[in-house]
C-alpha positions as CSV (number, residue, x, y, z in Angstrom):
1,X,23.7,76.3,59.6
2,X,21.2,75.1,57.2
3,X,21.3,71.5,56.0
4,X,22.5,72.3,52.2
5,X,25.1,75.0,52.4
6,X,28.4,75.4,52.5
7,X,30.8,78.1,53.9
8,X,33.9,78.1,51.7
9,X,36.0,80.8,53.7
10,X,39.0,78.9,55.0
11,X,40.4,80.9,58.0
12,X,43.9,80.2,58.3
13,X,46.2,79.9,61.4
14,X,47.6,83.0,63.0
15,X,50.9,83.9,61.2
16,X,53.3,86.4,62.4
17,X,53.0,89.8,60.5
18,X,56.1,92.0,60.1
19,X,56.2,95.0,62.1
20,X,55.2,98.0,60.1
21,X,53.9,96.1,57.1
22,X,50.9,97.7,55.5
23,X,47.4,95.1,54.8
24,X,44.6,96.0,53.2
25,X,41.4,95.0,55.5
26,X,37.9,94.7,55.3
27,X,35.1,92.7,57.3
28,X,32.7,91.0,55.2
29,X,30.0,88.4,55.9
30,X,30.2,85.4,54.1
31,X,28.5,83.9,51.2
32,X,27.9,80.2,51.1
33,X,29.2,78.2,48.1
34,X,25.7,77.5,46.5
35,X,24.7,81.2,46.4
36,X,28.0,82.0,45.0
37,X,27.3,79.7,42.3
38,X,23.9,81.2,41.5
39,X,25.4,84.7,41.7
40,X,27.9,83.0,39.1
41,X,25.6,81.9,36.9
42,X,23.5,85.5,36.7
43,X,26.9,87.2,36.4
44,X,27.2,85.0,33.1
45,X,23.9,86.1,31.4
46,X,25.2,89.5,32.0
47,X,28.4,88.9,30.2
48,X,27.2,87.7,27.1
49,X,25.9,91.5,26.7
50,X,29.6,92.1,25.7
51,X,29.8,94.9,28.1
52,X,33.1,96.1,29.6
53,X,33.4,95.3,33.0
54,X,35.8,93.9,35.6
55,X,33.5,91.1,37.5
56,X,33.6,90.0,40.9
57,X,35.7,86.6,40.7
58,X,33.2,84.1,42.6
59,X,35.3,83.5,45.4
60,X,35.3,86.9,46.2
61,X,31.9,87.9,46.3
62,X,31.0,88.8,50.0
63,X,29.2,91.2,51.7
64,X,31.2,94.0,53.0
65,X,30.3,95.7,56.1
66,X,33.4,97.7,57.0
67,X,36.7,98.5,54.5
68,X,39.0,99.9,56.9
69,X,42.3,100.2,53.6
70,X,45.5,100.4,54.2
71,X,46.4,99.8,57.8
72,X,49.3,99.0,59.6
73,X,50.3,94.9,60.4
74,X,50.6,96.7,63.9
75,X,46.8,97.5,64.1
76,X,45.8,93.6,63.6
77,X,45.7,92.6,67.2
78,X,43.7,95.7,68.2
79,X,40.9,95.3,65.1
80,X,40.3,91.7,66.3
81,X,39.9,92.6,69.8
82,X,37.8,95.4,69.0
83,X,35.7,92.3,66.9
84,X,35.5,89.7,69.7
85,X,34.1,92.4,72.0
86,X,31.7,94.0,69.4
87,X,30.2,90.5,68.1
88,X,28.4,90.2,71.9
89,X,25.1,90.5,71.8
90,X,24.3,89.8,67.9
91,X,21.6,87.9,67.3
92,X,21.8,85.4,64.2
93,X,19.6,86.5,61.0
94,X,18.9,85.8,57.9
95,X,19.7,87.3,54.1
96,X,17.7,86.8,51.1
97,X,19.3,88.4,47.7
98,X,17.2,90.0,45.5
99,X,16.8,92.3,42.3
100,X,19.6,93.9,40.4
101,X,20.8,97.2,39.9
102,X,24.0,100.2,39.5
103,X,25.4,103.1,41.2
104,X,25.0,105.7,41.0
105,X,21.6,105.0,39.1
106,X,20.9,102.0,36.0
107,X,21.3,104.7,33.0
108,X,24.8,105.7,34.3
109,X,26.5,102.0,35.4
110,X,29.4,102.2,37.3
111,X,29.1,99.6,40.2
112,X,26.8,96.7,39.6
113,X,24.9,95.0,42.2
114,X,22.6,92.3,43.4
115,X,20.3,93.9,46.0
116,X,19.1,91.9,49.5
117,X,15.6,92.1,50.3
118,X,15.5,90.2,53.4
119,X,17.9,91.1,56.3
120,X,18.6,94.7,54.4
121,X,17.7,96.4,58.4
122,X,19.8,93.9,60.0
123,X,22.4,94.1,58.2
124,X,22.3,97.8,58.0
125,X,22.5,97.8,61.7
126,X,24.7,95.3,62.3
127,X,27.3,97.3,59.4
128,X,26.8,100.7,61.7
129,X,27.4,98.9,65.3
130,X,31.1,97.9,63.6
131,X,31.2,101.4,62.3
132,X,30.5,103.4,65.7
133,X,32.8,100.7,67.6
134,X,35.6,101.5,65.4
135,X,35.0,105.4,65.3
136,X,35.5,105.3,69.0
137,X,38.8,103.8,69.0
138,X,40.5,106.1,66.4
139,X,39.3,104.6,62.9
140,X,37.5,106.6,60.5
141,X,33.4,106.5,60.1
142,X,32.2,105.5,56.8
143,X,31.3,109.0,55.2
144,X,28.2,107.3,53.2
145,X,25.3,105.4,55.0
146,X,25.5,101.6,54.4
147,X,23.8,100.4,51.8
148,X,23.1,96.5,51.6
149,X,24.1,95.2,48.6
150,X,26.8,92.8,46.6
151,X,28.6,94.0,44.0
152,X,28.9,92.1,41.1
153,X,31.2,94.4,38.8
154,X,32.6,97.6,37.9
155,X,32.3,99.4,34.9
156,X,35.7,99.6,33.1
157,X,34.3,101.6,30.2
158,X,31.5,103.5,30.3
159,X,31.1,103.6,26.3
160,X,29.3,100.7,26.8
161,X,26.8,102.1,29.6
162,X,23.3,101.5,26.8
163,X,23.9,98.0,26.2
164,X,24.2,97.3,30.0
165,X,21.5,99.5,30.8
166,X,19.5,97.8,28.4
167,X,20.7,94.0,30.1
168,X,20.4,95.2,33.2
169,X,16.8,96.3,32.8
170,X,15.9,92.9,31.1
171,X,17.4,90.4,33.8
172,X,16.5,89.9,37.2
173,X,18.1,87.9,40.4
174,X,16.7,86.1,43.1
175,X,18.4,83.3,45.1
176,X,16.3,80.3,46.0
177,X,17.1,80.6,49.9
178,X,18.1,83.1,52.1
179,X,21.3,82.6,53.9
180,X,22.3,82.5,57.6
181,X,24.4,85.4,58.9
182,X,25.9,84.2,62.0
183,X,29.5,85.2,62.1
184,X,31.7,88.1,60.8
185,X,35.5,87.7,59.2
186,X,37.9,89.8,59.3
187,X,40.0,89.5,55.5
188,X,42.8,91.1,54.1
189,X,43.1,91.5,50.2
190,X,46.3,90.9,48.4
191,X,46.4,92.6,45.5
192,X,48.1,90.2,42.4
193,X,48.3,90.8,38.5
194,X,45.4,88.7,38.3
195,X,43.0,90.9,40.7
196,X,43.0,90.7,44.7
197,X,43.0,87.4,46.8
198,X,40.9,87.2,50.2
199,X,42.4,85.8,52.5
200,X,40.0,85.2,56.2
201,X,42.5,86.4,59.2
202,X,40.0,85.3,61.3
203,X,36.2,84.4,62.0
204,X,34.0,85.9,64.9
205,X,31.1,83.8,65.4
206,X,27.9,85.8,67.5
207,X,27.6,85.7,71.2
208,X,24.3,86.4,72.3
C-alpha cells in the first residue's frame, strides 16, 4: 500500500446470519480515507449550487463492481467462496479519478459521477470476470456493460437539472494520486432512516 493512505473499511468478524433472512449485497473496491476526503470536499462546491440531490455520505463512496440485491442469508457462504476462488490470478493495479459528469447525459442529471481515467480497462475487466463467475453459478448478468465510475449523488428533483448542469459544466475533479486496487469486499447495506450503512462481510485480497 502506498506510504500515505489509509483503508478505512473495517471488516468485521464472521457473525451468524439467520436462516432465510434477506441482505442486500454488493462487492465494491475500496476507497482510501484521503481520497474520500477530496471527493468530500468537491461534493461540497457542488452543494452550494443549491441543487436537490441526495449525496453519497463519504463513508460510503466506493467503487461498485457487482450489486447482486436482495439475496438470501443462505447464499453468503456460496458468494464468498465463489470470491476466494475468482480473486486468483488478479494482478494488483492502480486507479486515478478524474473529470465529472451525469447519467444519462449532463443536460438531463440523474446520477452524478466522478469519472476514473487511469485503471478504467482494469477495472472494467476485473468488474466482468466477477460478472461471468457469478452468471455461471446461477446469479444474474448485469444487463448494462460496466461503466467505471463513482457516484457522487442522485438527483432528487429534476426541477433543478439547469443549475446543476450549469455547476457541473463549471467544476472539475482530479485526485492528486491514484489509488491501489488490490483486494475486493464483499458489503451488505442496511438500509436506516438516515440512508444505508456498509457494512464489509469480508475482504479478498489478490492471489497472483
Amino acid at each position: 500500500m502506498r506510504k500515505g493512505f489509509y483503508l478505512s473499511t473495517i471488516v468485521k468478524e464472521d457473525e451468524p446470519l439467520t436462516v432465510g433472512k434477506t441482505l442486500r449485497l454488493f462487492v465494491a473496491c475500496d476507497i482510501p480515507e484521503l481520497v474520500k476526503d477530496e471527493i468530500d470536499r468537491f461534493a461540497g462546491f457542488l452543494k452550494k449550487h443549491g441543487v436537490d440531490v441526495k449525496w453519497t455520505r463519504k463513508e460510503n463512496l466506493h467503487l461498485t463492481l457487482k450489486f447482486f440485491g436482495n439475496i438470501s442469508s443462505e447464499r453468503v457462504e456460496e458468494i464468498k467462496k465463489s470470491l476466494t476462488s475468482l480473486k486468483t490470478g488478479i494482478k494488483p493495479f492502480s486507479v486515478h479519478f478524474s473529470g465529472v459528469g451525469a447519467f444519462p447525459d449532463i443536460h438531463k442529471p440523474s446520477i452524478i459521477w466522478i469519472g476514473v481515467d487511469k485503471g478504467e480497462s482494469a477495472l472494467k475487466v476485473l468488474a466482468e470476470t466477477i460478472d461471468a463467475g457469478f452468471s455461471r453459478t446461477g446469479f444474474e448478468k448485469e444487463k448494462r456493460d460496466y461503466s467505471a465510475h463513482l457516484t457522487l449523488g442522485r438527483v432528487k428533483d429534476p426541477r433543478y437539472s439547469a443549475k446543476l448542469t450549469r455547476a457541473l459544466k463549471s467544476a472539475s475533479f482530479s485526485s492528486v494520486e491514484a489509488i491501489p486496487i488490490e483486494h475486493i469486499t464483499l458489503y451488505k447495506s442496511v438500509l436506516t432512516s438516515e440512508g444505508p450503512v456498509y457494512e464489509a462481510i469480508e475482504r479478498f485480497e489478490f492471489v497472483y
